[in-house]
Structure formats: structure tokens, C-alpha cells
N, CA, C and O atoms as a CHARMM CRD file, in Angstrom:
* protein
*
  280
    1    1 UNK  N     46.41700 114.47300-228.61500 PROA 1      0.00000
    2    1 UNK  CA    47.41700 113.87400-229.46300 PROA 1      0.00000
    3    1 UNK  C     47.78300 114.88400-230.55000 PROA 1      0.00000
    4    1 UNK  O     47.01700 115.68100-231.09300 PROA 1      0.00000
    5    2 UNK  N     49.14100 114.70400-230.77900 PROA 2      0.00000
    6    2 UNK  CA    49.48700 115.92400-231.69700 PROA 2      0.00000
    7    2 UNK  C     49.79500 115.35600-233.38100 PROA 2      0.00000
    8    2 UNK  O     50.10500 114.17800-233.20300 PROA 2      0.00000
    9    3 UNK  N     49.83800 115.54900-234.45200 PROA 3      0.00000
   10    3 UNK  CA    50.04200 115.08200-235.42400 PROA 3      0.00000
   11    3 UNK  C     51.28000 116.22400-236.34700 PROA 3      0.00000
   12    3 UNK  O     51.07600 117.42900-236.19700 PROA 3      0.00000
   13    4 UNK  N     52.11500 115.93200-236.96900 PROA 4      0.00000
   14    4 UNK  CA    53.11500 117.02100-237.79000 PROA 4      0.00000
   15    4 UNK  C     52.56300 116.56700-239.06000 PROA 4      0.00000
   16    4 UNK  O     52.74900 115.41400-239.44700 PROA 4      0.00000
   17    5 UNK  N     51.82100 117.51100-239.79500 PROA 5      0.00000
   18    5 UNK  CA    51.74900 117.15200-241.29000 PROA 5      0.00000
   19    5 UNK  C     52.49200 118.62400-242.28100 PROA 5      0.00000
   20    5 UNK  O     52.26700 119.80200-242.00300 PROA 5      0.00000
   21    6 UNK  N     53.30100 118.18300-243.33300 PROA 6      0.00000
   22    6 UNK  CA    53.35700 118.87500-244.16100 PROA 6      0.00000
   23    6 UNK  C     52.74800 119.55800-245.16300 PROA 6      0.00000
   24    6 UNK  O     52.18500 118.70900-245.85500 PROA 6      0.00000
   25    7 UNK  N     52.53900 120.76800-245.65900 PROA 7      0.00000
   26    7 UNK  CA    51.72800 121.02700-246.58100 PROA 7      0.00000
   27    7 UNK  C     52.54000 122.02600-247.45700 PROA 7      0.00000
   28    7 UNK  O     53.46500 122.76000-247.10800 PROA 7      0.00000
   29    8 UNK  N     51.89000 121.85100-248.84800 PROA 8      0.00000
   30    8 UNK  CA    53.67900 123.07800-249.28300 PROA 8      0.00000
   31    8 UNK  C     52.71000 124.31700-249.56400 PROA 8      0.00000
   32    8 UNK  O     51.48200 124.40700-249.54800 PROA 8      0.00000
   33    9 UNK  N     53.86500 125.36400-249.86500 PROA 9      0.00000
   34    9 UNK  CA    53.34900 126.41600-249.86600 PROA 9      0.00000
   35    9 UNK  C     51.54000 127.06300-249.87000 PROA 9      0.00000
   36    9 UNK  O     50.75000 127.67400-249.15100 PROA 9      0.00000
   37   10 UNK  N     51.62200 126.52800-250.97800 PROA 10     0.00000
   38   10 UNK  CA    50.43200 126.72900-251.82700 PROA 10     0.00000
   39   10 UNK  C     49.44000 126.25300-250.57600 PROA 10     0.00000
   40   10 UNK  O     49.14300 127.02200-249.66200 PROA 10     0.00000
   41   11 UNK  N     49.12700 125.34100-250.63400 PROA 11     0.00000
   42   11 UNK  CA    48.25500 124.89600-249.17000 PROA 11     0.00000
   43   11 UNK  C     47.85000 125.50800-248.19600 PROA 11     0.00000
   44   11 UNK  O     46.72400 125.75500-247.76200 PROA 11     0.00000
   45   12 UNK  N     49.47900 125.88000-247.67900 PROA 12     0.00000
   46   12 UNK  CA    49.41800 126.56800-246.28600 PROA 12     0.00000
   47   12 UNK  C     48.76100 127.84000-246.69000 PROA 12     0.00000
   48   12 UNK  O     48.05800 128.36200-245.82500 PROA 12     0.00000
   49   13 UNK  N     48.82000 128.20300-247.38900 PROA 13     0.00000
   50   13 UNK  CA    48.80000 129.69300-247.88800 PROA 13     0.00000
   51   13 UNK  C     46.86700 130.42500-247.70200 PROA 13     0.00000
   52   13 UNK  O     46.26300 131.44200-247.36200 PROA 13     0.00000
   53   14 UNK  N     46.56100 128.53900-248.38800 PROA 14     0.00000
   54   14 UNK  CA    45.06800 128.64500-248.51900 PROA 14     0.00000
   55   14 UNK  C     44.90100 128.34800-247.25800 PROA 14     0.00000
   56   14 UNK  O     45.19400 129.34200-246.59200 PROA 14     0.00000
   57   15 UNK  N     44.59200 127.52000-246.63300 PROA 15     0.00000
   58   15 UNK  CA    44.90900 127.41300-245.10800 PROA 15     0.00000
   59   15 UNK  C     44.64400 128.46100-244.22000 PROA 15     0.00000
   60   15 UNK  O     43.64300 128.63400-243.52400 PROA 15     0.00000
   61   16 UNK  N     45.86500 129.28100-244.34500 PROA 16     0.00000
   62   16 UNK  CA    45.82300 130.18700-243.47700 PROA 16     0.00000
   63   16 UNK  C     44.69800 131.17100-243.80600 PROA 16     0.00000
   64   16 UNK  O     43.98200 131.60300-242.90300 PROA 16     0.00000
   65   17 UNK  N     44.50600 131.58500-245.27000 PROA 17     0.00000
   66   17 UNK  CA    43.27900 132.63800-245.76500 PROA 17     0.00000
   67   17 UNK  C     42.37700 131.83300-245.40000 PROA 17     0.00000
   68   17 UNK  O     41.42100 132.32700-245.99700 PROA 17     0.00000
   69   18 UNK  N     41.82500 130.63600-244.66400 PROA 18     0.00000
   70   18 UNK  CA    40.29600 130.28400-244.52200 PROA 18     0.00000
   71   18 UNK  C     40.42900 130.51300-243.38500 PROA 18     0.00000
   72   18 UNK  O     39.78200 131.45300-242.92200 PROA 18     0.00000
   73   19 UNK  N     41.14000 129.89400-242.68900 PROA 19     0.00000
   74   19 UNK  CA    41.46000 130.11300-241.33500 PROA 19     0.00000
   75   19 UNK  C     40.76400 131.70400-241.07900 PROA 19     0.00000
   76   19 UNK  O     39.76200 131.92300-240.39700 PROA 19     0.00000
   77   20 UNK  N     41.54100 132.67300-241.77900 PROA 20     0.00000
   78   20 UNK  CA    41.50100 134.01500-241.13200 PROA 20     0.00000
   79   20 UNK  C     39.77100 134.59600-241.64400 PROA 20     0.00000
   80   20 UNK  O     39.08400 135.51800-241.20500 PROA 20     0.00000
   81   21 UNK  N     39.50900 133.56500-242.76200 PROA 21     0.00000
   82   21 UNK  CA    38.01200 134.33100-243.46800 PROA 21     0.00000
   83   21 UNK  C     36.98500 133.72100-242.31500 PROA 21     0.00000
   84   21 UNK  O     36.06900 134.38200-241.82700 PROA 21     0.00000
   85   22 UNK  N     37.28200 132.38700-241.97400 PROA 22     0.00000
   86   22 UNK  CA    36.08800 132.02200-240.97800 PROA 22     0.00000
   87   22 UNK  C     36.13300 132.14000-239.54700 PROA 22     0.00000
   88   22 UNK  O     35.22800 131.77700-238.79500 PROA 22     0.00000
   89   23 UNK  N     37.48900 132.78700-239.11400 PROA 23     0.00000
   90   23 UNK  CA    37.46800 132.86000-237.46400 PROA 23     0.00000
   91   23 UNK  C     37.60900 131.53600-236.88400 PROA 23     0.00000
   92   23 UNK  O     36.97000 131.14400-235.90700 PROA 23     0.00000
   93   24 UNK  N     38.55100 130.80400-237.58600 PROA 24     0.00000
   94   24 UNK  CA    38.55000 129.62000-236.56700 PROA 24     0.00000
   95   24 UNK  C     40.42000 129.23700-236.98600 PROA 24     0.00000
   96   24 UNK  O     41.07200 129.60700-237.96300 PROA 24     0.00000
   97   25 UNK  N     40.81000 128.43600-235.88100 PROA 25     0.00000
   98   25 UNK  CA    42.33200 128.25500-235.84600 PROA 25     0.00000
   99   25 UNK  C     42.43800 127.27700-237.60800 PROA 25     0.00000
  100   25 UNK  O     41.59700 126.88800-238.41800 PROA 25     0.00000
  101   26 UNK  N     43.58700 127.23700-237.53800 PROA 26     0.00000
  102   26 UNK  CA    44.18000 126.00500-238.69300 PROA 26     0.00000
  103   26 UNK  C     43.65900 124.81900-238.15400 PROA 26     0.00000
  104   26 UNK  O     42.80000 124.13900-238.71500 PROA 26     0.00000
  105   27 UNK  N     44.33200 124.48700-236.73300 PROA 27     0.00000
  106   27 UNK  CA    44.64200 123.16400-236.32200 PROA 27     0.00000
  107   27 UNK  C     42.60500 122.39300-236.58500 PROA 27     0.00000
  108   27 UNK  O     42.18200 121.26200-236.82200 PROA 27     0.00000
  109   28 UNK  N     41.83500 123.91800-236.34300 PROA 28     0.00000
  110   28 UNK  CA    40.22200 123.34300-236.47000 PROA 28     0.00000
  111   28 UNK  C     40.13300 122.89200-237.73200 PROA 28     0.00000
  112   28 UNK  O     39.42200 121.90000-237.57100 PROA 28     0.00000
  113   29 UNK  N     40.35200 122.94500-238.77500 PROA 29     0.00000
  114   29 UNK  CA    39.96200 123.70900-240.69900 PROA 29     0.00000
  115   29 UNK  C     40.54000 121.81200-240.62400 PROA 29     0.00000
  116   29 UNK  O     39.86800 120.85100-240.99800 PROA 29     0.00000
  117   30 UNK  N     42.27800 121.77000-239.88400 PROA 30     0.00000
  118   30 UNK  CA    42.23400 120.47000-240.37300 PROA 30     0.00000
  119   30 UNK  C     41.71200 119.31900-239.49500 PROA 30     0.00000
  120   30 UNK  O     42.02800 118.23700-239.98900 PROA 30     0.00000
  121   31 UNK  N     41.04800 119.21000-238.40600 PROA 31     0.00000
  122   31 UNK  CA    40.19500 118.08200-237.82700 PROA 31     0.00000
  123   31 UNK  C     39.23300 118.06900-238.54700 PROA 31     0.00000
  124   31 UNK  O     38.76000 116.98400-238.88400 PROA 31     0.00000
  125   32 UNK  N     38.54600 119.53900-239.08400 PROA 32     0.00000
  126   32 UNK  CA    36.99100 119.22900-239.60900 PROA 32     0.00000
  127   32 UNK  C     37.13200 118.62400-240.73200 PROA 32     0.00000
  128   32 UNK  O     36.35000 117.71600-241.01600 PROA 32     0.00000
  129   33 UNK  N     38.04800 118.95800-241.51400 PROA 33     0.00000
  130   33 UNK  CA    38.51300 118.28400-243.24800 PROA 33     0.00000
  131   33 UNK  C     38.94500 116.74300-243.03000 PROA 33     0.00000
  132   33 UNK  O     38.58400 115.84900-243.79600 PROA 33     0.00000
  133   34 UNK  N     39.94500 116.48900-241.63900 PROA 34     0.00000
  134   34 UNK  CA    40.09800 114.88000-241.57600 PROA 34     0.00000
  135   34 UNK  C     38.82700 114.46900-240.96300 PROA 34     0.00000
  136   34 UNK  O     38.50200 113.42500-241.52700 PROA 34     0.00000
  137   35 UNK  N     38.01700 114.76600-240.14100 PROA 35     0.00000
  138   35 UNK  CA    36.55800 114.09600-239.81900 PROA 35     0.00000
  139   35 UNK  C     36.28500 113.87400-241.02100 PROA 35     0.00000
  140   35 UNK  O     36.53900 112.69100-241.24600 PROA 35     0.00000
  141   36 UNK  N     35.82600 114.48200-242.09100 PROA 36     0.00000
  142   36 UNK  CA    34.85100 114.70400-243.66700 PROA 36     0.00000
  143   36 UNK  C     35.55100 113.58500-244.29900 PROA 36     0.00000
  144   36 UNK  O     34.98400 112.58900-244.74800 PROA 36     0.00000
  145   37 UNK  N     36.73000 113.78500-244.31000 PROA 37     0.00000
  146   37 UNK  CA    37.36800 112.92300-245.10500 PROA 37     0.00000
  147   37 UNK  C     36.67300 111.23300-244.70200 PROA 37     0.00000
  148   37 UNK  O     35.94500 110.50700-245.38000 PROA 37     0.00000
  149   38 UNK  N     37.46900 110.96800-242.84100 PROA 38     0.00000
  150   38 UNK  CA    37.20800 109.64100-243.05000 PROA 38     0.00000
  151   38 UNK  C     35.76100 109.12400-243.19300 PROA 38     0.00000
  152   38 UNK  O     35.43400 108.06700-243.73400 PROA 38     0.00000
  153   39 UNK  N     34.87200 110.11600-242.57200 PROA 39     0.00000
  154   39 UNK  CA    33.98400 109.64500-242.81700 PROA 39     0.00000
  155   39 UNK  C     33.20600 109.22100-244.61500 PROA 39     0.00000
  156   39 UNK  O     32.35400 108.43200-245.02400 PROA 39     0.00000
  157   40 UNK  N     33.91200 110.04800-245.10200 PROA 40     0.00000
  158   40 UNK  CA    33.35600 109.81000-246.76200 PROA 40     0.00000
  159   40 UNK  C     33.88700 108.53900-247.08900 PROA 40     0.00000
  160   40 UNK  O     33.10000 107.70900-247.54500 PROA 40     0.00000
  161   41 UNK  N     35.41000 108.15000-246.89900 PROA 41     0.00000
  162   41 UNK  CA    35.44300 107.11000-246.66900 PROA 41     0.00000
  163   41 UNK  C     34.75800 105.02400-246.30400 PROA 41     0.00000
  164   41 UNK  O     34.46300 103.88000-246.65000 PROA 41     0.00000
  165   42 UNK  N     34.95000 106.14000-245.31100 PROA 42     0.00000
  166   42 UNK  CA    33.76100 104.99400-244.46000 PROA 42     0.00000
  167   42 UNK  C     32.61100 104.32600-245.30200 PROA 42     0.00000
  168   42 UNK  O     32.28500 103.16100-245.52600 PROA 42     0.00000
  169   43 UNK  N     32.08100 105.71000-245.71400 PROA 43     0.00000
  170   43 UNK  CA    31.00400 105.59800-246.87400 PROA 43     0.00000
  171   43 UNK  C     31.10400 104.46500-247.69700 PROA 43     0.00000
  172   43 UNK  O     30.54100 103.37000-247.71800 PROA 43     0.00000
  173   44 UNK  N     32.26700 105.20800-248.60000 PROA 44     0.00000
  174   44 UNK  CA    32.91300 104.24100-249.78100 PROA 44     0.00000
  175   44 UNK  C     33.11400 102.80600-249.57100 PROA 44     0.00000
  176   44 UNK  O     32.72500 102.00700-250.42300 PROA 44     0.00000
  177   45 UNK  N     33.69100 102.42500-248.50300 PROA 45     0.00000
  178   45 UNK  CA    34.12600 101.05300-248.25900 PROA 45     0.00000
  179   45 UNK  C     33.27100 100.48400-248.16000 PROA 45     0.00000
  180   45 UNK  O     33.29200  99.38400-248.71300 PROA 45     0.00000
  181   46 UNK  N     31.86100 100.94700-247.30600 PROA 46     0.00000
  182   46 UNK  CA    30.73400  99.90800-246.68300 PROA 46     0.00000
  183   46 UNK  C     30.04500  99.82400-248.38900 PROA 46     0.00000
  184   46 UNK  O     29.95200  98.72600-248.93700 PROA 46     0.00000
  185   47 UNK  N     29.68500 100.86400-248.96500 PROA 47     0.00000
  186   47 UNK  CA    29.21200 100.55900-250.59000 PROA 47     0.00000
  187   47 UNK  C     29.72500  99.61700-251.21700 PROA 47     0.00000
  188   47 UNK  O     29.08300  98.78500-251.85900 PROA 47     0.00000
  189   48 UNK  N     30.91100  99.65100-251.09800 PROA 48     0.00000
  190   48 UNK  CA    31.69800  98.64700-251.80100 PROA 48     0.00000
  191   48 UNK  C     31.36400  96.84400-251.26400 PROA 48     0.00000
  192   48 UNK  O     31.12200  95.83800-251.93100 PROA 48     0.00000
  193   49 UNK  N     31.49800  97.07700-249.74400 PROA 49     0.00000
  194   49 UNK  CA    31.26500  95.82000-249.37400 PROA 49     0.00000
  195   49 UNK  C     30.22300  95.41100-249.38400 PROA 49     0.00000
  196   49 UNK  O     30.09600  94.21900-249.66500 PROA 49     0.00000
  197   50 UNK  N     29.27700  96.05100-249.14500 PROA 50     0.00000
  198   50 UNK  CA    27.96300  96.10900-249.64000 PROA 50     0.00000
  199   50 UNK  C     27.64100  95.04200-251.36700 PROA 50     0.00000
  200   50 UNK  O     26.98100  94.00600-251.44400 PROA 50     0.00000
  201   51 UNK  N     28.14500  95.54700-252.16700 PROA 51     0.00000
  202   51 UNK  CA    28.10200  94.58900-252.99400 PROA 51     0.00000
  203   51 UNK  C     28.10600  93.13400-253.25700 PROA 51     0.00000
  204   51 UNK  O     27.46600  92.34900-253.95700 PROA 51     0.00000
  205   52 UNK  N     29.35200  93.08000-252.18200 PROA 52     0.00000
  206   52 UNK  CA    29.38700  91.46000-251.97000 PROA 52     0.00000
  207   52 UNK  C     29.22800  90.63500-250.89000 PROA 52     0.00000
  208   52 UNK  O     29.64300  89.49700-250.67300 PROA 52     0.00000
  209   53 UNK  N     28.30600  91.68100-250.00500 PROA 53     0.00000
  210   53 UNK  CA    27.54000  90.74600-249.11300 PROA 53     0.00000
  211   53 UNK  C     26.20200  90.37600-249.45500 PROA 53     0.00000
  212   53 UNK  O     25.57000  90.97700-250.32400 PROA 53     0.00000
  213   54 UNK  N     25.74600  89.41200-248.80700 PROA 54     0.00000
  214   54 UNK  CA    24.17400  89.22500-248.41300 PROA 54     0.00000
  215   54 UNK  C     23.80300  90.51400-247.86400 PROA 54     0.00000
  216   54 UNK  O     24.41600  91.16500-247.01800 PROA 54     0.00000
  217   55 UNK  N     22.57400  90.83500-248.53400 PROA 55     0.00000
  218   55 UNK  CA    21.71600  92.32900-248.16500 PROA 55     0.00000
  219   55 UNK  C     20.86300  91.94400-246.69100 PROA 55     0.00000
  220   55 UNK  O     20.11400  92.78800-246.19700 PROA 55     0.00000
  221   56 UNK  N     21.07400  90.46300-245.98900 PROA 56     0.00000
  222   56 UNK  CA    20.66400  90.29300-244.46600 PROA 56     0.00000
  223   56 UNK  C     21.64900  91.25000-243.49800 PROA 56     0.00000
  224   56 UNK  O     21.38300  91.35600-242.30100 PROA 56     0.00000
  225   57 UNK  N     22.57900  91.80800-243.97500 PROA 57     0.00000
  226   57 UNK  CA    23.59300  92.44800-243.35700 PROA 57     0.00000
  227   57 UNK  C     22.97000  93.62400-242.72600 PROA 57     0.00000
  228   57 UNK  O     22.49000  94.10100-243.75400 PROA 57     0.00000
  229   58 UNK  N     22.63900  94.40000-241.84600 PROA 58     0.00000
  230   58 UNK  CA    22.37700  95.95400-241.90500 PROA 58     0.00000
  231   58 UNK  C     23.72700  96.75300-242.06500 PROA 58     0.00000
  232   58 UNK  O     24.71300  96.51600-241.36700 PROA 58     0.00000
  233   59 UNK  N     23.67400  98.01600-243.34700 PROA 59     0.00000
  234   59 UNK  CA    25.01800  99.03500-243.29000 PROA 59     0.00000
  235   59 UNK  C     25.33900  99.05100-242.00000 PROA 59     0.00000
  236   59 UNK  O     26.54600  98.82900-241.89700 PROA 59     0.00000
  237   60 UNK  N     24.85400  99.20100-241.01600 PROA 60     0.00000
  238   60 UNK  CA    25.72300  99.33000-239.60000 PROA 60     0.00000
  239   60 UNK  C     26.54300  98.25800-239.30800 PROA 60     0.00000
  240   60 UNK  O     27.76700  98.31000-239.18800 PROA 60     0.00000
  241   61 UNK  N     25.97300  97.47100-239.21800 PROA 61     0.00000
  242   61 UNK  CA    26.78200  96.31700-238.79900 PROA 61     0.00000
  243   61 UNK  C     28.36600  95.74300-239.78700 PROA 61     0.00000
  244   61 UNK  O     29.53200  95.44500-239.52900 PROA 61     0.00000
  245   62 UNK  N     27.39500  95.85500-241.08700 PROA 62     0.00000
  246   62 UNK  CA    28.51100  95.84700-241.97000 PROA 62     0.00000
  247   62 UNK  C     29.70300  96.60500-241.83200 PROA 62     0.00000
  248   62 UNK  O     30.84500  96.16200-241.95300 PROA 62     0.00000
  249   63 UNK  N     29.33800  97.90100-241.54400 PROA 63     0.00000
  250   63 UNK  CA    30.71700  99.17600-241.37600 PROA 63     0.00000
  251   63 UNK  C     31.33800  98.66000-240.21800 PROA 63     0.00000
  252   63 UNK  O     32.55700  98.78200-240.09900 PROA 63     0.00000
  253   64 UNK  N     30.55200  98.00500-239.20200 PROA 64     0.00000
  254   64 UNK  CA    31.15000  97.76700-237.71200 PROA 64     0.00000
  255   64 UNK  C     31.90200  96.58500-237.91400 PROA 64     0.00000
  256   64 UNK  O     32.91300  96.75600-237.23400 PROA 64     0.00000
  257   65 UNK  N     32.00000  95.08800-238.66500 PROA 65     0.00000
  258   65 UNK  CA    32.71700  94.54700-239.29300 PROA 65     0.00000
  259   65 UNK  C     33.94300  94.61400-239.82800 PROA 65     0.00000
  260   65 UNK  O     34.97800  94.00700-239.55400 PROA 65     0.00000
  261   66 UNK  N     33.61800  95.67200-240.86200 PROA 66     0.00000
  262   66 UNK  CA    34.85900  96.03400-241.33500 PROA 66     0.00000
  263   66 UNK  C     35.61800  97.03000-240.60100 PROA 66     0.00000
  264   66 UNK  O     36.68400  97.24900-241.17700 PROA 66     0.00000
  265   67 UNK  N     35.47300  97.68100-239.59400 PROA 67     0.00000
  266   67 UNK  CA    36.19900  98.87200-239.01000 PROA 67     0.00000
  267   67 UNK  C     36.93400  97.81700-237.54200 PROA 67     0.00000
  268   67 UNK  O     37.98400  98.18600-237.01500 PROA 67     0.00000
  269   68 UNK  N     36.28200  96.68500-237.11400 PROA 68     0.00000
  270   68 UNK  CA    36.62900  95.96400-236.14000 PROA 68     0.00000
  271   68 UNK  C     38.21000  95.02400-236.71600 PROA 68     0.00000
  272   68 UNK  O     39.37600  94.98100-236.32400 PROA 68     0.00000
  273   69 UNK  N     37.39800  94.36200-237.85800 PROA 69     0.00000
  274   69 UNK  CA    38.63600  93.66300-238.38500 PROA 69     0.00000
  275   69 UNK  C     39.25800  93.81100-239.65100 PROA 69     0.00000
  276   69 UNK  O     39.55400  93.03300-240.55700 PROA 69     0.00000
  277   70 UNK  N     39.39100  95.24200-239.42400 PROA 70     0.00000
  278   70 UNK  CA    40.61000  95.95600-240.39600 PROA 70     0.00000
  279   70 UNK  C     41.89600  95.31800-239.87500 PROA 70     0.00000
  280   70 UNK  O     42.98100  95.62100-240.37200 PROA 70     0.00000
């Protein structure tokens, strides 16, 4: 699956210098940064819900909850 994202100058710019410092394409720099991302995410939300559940919940299940009926 392909995605078009914009980035302005400045970005691309950095982008491309990591790209070229670590030997790996762009299109890699941005799957590994959107993996990190959602997963930090993920994080955040289950903490959050976490609060206002019953602690009978396990974090797994809880995250699997909320990621089912988003």
C-alpha cells in the first residue's frame, strides 16, 4: 500500500540527511517513525483507560478492547 505524505522543506531535507547517514531508504526512516509513533500511542490510550477501568482488566485485553471498538 502506498501512502503520499507531504513534508516541507525543512523535513525533507532532514530526511534525506538520515536517510543518507544510516544507509537505509526514506520510505524505511518513515515506517520505522510511524510504527514508534502508533505504538507510543497505543501506550497512551490504554494508560488513560486504564484509569477508569476496573484493574480486573489485563493491559492486553484492555488495548484489545479499545483497538476492536474504535
Amino acid at each position: 500500500m502506498q501512502v503520499l505524505v507531504r513534508l516541507s522543506d525543512e523535513m525533507y531535507a532532514e530526511l534525506e540527511k538520515l536517510s543518507k547517514i544510516l544507509g537505509v531508504s526514506k520510505a524505511e526512516i518513515m515506517r520505522i517513525a510511524l510504527k514508534e509513533y502508533i505504538a507510543k500511542k497505543r501506550k497512551s490510550v490504554t494508560r488513560r483507560m486504564r484509569a477508569i477501568v476496573k484493574p480486573k482488566i489485563s493491559l492486553e485485553k484492555l488495548e484489545e478492547i479499545y483497538w476492536v471498538y474504535r
